[in-house]
SETIMAR-93850 format. One record per residue (C-alpha): residue in one letter; x, y, z. Coordinates in pm, whole numbers, plus 50000, padded with zeros to 5 digits. Layout:
N
<rec r="A" xx="X" yy="Y" zz="Z"/>
...
***
This chain:
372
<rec r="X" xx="88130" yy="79806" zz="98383"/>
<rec r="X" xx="88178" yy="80005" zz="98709"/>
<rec r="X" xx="88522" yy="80081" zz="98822"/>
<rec r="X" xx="88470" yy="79840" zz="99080"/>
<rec r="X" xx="88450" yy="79573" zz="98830"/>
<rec r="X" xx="88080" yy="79521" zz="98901"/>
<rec r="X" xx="87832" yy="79534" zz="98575"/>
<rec r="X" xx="87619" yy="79862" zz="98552"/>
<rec r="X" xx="87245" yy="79805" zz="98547"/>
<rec r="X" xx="87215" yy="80024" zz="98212"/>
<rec r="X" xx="87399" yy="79719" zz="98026"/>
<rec r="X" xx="87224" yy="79397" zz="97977"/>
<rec r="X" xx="87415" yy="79089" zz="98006"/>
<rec r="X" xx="87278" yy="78870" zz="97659"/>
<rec r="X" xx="87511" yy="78566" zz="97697"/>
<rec r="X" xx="87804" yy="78621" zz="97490"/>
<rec r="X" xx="87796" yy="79019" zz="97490"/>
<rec r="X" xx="87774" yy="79323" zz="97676"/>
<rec r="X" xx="87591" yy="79605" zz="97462"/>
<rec r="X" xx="87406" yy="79896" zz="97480"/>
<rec r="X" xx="87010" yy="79916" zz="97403"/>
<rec r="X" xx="86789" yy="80214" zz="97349"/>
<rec r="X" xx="86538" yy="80240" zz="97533"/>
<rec r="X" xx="86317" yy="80394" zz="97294"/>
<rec r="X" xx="86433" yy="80198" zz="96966"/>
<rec r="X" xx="86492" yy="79868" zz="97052"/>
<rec r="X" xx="86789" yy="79831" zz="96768"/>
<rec r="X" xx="87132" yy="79801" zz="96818"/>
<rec r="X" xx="87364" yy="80087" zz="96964"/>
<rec r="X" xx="87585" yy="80294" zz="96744"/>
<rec r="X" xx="87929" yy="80110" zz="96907"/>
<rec r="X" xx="87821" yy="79780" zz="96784"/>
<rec r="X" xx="88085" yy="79553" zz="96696"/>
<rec r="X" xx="88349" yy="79749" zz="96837"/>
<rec r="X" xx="88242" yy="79761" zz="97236"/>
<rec r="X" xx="88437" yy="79586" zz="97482"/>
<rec r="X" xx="88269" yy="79213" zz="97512"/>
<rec r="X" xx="88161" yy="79108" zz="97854"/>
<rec r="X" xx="88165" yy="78715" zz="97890"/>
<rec r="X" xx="88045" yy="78512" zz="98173"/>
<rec r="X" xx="88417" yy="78431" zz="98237"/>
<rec r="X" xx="88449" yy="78768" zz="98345"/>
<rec r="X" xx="88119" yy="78764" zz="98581"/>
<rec r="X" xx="88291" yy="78432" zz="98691"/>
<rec r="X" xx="88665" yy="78611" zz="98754"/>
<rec r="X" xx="88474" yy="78881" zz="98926"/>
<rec r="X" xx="88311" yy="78658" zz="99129"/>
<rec r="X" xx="88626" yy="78472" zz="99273"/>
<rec r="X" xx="88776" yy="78837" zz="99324"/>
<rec r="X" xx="88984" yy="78895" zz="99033"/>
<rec r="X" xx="88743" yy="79202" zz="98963"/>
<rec r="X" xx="88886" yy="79378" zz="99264"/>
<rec r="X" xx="89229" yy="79294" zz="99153"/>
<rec r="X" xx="89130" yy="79434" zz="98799"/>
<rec r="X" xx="89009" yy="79775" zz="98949"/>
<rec r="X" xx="89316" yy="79811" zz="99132"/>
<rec r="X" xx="89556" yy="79817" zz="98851"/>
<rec r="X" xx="89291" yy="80051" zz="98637"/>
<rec r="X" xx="89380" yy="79816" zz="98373"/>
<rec r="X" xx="89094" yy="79773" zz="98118"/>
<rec r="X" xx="89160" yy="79417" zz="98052"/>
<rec r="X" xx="88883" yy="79178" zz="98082"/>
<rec r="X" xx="88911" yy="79009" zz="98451"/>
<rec r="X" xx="88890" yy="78676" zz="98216"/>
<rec r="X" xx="89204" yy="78763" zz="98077"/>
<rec r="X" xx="89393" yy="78817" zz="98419"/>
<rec r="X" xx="89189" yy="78504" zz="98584"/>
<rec r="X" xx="89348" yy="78287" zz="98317"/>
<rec r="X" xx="89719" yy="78401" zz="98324"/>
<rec r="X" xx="89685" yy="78392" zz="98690"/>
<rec r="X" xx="89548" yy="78022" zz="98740"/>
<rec r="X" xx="89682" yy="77882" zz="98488"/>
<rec r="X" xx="90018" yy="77981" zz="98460"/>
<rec r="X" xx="90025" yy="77979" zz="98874"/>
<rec r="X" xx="89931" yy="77599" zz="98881"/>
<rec r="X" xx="90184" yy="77507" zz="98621"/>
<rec r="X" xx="90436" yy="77650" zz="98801"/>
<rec r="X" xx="90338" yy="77529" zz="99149"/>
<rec r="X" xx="90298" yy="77152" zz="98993"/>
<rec r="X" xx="90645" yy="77196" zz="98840"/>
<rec r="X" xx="90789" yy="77301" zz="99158"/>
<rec r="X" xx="90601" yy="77044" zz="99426"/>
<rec r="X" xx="90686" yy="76776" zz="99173"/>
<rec r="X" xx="91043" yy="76874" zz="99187"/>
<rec r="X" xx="91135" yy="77028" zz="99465"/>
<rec r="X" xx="90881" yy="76816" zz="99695"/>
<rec r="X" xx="90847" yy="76498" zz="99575"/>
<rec r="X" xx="91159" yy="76438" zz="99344"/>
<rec r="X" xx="90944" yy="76355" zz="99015"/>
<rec r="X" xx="91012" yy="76415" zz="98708"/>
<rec r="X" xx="90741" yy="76673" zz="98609"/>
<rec r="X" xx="90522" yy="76600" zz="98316"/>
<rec r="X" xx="90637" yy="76906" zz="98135"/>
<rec r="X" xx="90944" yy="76737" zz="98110"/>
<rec r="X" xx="90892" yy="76357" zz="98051"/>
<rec r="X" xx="90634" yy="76538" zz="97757"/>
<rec r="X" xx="90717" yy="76873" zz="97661"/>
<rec r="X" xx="90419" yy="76897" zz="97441"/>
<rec r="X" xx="90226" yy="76955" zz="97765"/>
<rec r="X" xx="90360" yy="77262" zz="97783"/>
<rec r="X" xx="90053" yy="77357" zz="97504"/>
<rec r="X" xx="89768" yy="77309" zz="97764"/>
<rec r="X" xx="89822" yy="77648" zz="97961"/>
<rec r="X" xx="89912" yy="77792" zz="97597"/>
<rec r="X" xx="89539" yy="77625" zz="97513"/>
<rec r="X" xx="89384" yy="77746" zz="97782"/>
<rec r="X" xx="89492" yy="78060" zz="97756"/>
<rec r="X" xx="89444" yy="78097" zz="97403"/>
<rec r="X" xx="89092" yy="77986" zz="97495"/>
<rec r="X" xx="88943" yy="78315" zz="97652"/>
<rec r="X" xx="89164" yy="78506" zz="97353"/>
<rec r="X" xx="88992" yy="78308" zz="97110"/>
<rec r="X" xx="88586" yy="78369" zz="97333"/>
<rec r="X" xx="88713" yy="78661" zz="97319"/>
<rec r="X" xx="88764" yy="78726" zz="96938"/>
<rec r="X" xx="88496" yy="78538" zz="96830"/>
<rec r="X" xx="88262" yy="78752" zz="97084"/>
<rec r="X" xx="88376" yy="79044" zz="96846"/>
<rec r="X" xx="88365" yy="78921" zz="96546"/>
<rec r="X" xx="87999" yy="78788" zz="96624"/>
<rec r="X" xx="87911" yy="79133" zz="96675"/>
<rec r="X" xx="88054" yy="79271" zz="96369"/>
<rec r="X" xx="87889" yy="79013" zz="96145"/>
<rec r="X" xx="87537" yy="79087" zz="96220"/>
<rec r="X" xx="87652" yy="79484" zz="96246"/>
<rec r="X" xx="87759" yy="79414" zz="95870"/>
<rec r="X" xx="87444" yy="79225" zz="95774"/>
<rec r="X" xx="87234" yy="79510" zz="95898"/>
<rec r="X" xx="87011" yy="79315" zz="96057"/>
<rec r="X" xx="86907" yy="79608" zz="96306"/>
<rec r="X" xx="86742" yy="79730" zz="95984"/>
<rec r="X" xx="86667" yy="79433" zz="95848"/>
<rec r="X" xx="86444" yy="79256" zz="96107"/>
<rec r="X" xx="86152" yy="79376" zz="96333"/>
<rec r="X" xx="86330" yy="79210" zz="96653"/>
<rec r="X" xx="86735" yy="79273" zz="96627"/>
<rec r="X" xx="86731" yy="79230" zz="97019"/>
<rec r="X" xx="86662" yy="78870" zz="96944"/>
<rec r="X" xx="87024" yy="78843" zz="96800"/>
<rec r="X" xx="87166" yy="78996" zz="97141"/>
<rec r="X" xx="86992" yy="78779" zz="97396"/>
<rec r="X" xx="87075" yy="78447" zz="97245"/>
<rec r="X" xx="87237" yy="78264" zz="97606"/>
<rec r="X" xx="87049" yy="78282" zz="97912"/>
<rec r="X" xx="87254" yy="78342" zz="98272"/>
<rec r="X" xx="87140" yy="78033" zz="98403"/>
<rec r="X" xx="87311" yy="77812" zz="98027"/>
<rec r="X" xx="87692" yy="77874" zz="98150"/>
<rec r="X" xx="87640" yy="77774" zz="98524"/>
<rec r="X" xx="87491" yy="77491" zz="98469"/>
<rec r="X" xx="87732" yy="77351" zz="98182"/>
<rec r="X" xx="88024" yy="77457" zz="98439"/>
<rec r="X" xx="87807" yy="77235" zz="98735"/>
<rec r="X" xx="87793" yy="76915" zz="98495"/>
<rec r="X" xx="88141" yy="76956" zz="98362"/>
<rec r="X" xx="88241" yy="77016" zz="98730"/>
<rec r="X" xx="88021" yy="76681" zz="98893"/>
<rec r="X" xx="88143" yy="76462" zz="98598"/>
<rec r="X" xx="88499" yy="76539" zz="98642"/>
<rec r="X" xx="88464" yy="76489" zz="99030"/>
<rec r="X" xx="88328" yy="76151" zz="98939"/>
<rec r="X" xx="88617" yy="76050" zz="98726"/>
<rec r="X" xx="88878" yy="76156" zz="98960"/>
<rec r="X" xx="88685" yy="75963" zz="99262"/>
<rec r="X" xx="88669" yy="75644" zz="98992"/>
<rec r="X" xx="89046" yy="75667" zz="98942"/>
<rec r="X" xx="89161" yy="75843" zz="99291"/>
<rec r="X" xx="89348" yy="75528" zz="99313"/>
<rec r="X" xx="89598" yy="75583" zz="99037"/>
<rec r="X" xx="89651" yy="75989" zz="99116"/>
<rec r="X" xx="89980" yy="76113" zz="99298"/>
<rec r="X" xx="89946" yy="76373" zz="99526"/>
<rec r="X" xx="89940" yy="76642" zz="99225"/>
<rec r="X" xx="89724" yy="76424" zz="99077"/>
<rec r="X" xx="89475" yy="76478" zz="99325"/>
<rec r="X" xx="89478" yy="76828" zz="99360"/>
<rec r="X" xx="89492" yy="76881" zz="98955"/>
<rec r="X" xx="89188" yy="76614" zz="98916"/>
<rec r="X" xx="89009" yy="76724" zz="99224"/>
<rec r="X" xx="89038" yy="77070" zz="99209"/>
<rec r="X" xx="89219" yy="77243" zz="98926"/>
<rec r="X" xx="89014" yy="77100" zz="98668"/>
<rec r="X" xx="88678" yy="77088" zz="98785"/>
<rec r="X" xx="88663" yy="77436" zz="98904"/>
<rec r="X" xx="88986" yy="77609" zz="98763"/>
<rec r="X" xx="89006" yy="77489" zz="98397"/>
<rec r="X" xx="88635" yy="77383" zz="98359"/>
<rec r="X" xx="88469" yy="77774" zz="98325"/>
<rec r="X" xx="88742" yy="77873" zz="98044"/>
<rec r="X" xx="88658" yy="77526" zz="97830"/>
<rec r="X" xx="88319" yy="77602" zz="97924"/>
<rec r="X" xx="88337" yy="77984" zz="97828"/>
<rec r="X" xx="88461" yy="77868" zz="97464"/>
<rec r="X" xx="88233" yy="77624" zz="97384"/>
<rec r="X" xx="87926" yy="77850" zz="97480"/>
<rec r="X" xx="88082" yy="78108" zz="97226"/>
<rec r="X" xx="88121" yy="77852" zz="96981"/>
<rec r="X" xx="87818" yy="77724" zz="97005"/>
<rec r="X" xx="87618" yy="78022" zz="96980"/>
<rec r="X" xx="87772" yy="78103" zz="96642"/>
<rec r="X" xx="87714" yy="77724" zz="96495"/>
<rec r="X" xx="87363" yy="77598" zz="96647"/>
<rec r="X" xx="87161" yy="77925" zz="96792"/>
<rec r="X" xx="87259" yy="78210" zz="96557"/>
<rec r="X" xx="87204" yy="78005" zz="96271"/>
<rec r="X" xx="86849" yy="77868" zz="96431"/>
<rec r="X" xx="86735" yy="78208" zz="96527"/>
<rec r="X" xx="86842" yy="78382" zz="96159"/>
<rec r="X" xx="86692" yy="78103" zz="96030"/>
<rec r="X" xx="86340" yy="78138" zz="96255"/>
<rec r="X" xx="86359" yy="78505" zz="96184"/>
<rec r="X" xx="86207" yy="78809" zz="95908"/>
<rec r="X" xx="86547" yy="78937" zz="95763"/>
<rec r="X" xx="86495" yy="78766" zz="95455"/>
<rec r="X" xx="86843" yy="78738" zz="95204"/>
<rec r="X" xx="87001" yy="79006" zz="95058"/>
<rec r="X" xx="86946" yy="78944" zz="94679"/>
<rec r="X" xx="87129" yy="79210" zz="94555"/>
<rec r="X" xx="87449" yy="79096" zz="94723"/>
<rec r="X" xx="87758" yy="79140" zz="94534"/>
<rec r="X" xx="87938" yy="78838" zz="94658"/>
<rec r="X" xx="87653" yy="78614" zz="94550"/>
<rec r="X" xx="87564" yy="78435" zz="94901"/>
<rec r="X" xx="87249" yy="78654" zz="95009"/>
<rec r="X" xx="87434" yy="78870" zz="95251"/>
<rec r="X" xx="87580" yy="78595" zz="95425"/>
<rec r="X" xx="87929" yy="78632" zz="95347"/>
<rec r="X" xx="87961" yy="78716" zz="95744"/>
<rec r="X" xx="87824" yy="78442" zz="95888"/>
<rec r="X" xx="88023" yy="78196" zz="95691"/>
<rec r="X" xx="88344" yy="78388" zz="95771"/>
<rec r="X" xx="88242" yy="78389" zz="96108"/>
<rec r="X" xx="88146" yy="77984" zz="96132"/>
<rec r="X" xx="88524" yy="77922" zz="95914"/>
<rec r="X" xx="88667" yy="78149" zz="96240"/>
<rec r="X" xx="88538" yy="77974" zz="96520"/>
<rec r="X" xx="88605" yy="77588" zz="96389"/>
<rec r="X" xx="88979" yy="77711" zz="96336"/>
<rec r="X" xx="89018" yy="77767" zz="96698"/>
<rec r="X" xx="88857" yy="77440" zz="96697"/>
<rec r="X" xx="89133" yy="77287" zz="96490"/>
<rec r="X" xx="89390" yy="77468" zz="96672"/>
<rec r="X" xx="89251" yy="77263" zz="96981"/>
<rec r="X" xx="89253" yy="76925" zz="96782"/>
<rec r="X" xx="89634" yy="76969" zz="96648"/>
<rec r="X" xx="89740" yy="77041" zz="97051"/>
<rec r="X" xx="89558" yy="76740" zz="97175"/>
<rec r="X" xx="89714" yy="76503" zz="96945"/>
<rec r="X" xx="90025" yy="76633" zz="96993"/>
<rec r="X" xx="89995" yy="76583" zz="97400"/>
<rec r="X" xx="89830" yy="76260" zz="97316"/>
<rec r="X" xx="90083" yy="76081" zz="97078"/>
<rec r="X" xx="90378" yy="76289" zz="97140"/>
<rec r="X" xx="90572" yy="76213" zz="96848"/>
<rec r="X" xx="90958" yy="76181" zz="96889"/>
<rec r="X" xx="90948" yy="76060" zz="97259"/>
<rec r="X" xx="91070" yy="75746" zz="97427"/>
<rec r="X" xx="90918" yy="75533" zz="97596"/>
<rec r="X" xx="90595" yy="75771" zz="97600"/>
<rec r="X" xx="90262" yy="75538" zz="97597"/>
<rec r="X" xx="89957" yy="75580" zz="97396"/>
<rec r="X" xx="89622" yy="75466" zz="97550"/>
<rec r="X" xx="89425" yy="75203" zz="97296"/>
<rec r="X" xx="89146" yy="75454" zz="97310"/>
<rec r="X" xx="89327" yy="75730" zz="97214"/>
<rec r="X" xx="89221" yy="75690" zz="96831"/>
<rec r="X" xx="88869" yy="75628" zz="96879"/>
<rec r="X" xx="88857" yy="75977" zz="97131"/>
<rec r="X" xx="89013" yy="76191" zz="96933"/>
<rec r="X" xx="88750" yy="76088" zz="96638"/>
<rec r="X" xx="88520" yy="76104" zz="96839"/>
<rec r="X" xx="88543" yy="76477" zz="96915"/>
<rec r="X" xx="88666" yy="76517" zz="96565"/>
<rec r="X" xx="88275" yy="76401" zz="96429"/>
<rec r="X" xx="88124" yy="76612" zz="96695"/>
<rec r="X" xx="88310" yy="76892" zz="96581"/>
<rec r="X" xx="88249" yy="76849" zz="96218"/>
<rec r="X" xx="87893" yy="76785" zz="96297"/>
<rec r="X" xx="87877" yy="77132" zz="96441"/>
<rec r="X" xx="87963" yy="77277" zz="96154"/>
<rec r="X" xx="87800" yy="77053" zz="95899"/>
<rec r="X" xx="87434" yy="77146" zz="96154"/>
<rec r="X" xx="87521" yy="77543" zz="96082"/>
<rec r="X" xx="87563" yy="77472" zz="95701"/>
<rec r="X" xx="87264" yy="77320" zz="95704"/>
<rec r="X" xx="87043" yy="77546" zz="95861"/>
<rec r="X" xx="87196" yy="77854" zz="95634"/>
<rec r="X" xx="87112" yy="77631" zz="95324"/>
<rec r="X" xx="86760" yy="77582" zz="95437"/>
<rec r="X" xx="86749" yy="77913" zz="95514"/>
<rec r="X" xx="86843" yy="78016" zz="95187"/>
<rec r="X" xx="86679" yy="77788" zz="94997"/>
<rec r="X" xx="86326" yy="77900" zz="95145"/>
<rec r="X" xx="86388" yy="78267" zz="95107"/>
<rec r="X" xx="86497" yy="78207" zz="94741"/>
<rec r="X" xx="86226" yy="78013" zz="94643"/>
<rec r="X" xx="85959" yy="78205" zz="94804"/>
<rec r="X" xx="86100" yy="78522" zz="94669"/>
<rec r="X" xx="86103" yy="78355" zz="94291"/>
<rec r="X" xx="85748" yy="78241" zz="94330"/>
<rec r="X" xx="85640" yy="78602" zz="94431"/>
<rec r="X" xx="85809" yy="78758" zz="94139"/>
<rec r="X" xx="85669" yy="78462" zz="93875"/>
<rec r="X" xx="85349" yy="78566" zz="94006"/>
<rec r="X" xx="85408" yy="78946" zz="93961"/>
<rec r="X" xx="85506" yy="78880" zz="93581"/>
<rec r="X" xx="85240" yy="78683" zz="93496"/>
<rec r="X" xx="84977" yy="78955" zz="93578"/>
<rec r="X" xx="85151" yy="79120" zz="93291"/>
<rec r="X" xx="85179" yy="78849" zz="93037"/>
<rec r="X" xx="84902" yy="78680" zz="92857"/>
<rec r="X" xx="84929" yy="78326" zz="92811"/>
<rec r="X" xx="85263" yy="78306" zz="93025"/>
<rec r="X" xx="85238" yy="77958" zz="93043"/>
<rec r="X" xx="85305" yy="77919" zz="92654"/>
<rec r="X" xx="85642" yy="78019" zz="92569"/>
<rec r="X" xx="85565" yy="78056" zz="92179"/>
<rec r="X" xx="85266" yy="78213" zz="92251"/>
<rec r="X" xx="85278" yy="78446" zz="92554"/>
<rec r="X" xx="85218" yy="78862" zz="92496"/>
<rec r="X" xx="85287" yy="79116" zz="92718"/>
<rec r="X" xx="85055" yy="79321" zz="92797"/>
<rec r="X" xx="85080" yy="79679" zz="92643"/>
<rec r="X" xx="85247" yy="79934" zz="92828"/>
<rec r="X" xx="85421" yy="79626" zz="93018"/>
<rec r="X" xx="85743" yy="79615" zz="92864"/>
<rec r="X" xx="85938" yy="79803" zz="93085"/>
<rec r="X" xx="85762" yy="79649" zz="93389"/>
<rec r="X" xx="85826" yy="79300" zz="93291"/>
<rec r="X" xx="86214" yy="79398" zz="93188"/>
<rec r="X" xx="86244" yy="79519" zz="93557"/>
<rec r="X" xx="86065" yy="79229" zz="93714"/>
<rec r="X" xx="86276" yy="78987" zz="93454"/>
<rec r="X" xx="86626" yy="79150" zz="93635"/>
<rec r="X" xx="86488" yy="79110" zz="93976"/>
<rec r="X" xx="86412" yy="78714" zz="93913"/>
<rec r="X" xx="86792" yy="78677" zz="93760"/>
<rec r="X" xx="86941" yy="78842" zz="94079"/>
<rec r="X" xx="86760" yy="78614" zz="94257"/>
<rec r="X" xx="86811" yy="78272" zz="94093"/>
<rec r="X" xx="87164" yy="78380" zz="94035"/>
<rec r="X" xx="87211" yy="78349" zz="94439"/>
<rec r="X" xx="87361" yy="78074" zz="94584"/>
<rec r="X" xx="87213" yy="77889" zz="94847"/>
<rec r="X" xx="87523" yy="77792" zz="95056"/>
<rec r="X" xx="87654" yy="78097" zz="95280"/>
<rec r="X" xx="88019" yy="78101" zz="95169"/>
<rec r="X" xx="88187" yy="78190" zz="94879"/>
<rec r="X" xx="88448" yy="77903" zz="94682"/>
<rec r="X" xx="88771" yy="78048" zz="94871"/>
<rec r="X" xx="88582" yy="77999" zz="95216"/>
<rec r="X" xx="88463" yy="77651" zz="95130"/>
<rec r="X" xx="88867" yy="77583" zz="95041"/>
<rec r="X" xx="88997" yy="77703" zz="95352"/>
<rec r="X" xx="88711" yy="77512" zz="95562"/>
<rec r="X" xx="88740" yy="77184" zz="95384"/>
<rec r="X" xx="89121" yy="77187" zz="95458"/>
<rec r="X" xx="89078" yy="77326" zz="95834"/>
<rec r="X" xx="88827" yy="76977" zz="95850"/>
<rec r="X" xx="89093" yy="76708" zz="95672"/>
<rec r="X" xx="89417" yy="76863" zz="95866"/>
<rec r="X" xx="89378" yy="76698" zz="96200"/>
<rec r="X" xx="89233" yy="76381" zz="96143"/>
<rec r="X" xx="89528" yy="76372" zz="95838"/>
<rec r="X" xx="89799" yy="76490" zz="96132"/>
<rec r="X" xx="89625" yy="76210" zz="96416"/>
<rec r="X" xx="89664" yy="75921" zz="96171"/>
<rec r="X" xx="90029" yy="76025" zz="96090"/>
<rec r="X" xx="90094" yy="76055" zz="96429"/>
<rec r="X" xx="89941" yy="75702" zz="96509"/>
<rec r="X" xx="90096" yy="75563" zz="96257"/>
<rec r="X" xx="90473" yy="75652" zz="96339"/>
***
């Protein structure tokens, strides 16, 4: 990035990331994993001028980073005050003080795009797979341009719907936070995270799955080189989890008078609960598969090596090897036992623990809360 806060035209924007390419090795540069990541919040911030603003204070923050703190801590204070000051309400903040979470969200949102960006990078940096596969590029390009803008258009239009459905029932800051704030304000850092998110649960997973690394057999953890990817998947569903525990606690807002629960609170929040465990339950899947082919195909190839050096292999009390074998088969005998000694789920127990628990914790924390 220019000191303008424009992109340079030797980068390549591939969704999530900002990295370099050779030109004449098409693998992964030698700062992978540790470069600064370039979301589309940031082509977003720079669009709506907070790239200039950026490039004046030669700060090298992201411009994501500055557009949230600006717009989202600006609007909370400007509701606070017109509610106050202007029309003599009681501001929200204060009739529910755990609304004071969503700009802490929100925030915490283009942190957490942010870190997961990174930690994307350093997981397939740590698998090798610049070595390991004939195409890494196709692990860099995995969002096109055009995926973010039009998420940000739907989320945009349906939100302008619902506020025209309910315009009715809106106070003036209503209006303006339904109308406006949301739709084009909050809408590209919600967006921005779940692109991120998504990446590492349905496409990485796909695209690993579609591609020629193979597994890592000789893998000390056990999990065919893996052990990144399910770190990385645990990661991103605790943000995820982070987001569930603030919602109920806007939503139910335990210890508060005469604070009202919708009837369809319950059957919202489990509905995004499923979708979000489906997410994750879809990139377990696919890694299973993934492993499961790779290990059987490998085992077949290496049955079929042994038996060109055993006669009779198929009778157990009667098979020979073949002179001059024995050390052959021994070797080819170790290579089968690393093999069917790997597991075919991509996380190790400790990681399967902590996920488990990250899944139970907010539906266990929305039915206390409904139920008190």
């Amino acid at each position: 990035m220019t000191s303008d806060g424009t992109t340079d035209t030797n980068e390549i924007n591939v969704g999530t990331t900002s990295t370099q390419i050779s030109e004449n090795n098409p693998t992964y540069s030698s700062t992978i994993g540790t470069d600064r990541s370039d979301l589309w919040l940031d082509q977003f911030a720079r669009y709506v001028g907070v790239g200039y603003l950026v490039s004046r204070t030669d700060s090298t923050i992201p411009p994501s980073y500055f557009y949230a703190i600006v717009t989202v801590v600006g609007w909370t204070l400007i509701s606070i005050g017109v509610e106050t000051f202007v029309f003599q309400n009681t501001p929200i903040y204060i009739r529910n003080p755990y609304f004071i979470l969503q700009p802490v969200v929100l925030i915490g949102g283009v942190y957490a795009a942010h870190s997961l960006n990174h930690s994307y990078l350093e997981a397939i940096d740590e698998m090798n797979l610049q070595k390991r596969s004939s195409d890494p590029e196709q692990f860099v390009g995995l969002i096109p341009n055009w995926l973010p803008w039009t998420v940000f258009g739907v989320a945009a239009a349906l939100q302008l719907i619902r506020t025209y459905a309910d315009f009715a029932d809106f106070t003036t800051v209503g209006v303006v936070a339904n109308g406006f704030v949301f739709p084009f304000v909050y809408a590209p850092i919600i967006v921005q995270f779940l692109i991120v998110y998504l990446t590492i649960e349905f496409l990485f997973p796909w695209r690993l799955y579609q591609s020629d690394v193979g597994v890592h057999f000789l893998d000390p953890h056990g999990v065919g080189g893996l052990r990144p990817i399910g770190e990385l998947v645990k990661k991103a569903y605790y943000y995820i989890v982070g987001g569930l525990i603030t919602y109920a606690l806007i939503t139910y807002g335990p210890g508060l008078n005469g604070w009202d629960v919708s009837a369809a609170a319950g059957a919202i929040f489990t509905s995004v609960w499923l979708t979000t465990v489906a997410t994750v339950a879809f990139a377990v899947l696919v890694l299973h598969r993934f492993l499961h082919r790779e290990k059987r195909e490998e085992l077949r190839k290496l049955e079929s090596e042994l038996h060109e050096h055993i006669e009779n292999p198929w009778q157990v009390r009667e098979y020979a090897i073949q002179e001059d074998a024995t050390e052959t088969v021994e070797d080819i005998r170790k290579r089968i036992e690393s093999v069917s000694s790997t597991r075919e789920y991509p996380a190790t127990f400790s990681i399967w623990t902590q996920l488990l628990l990250s899944i139970v914790i907010p539906k266990a924390l929305q039915l206390f809360l409904a139920s008190t």
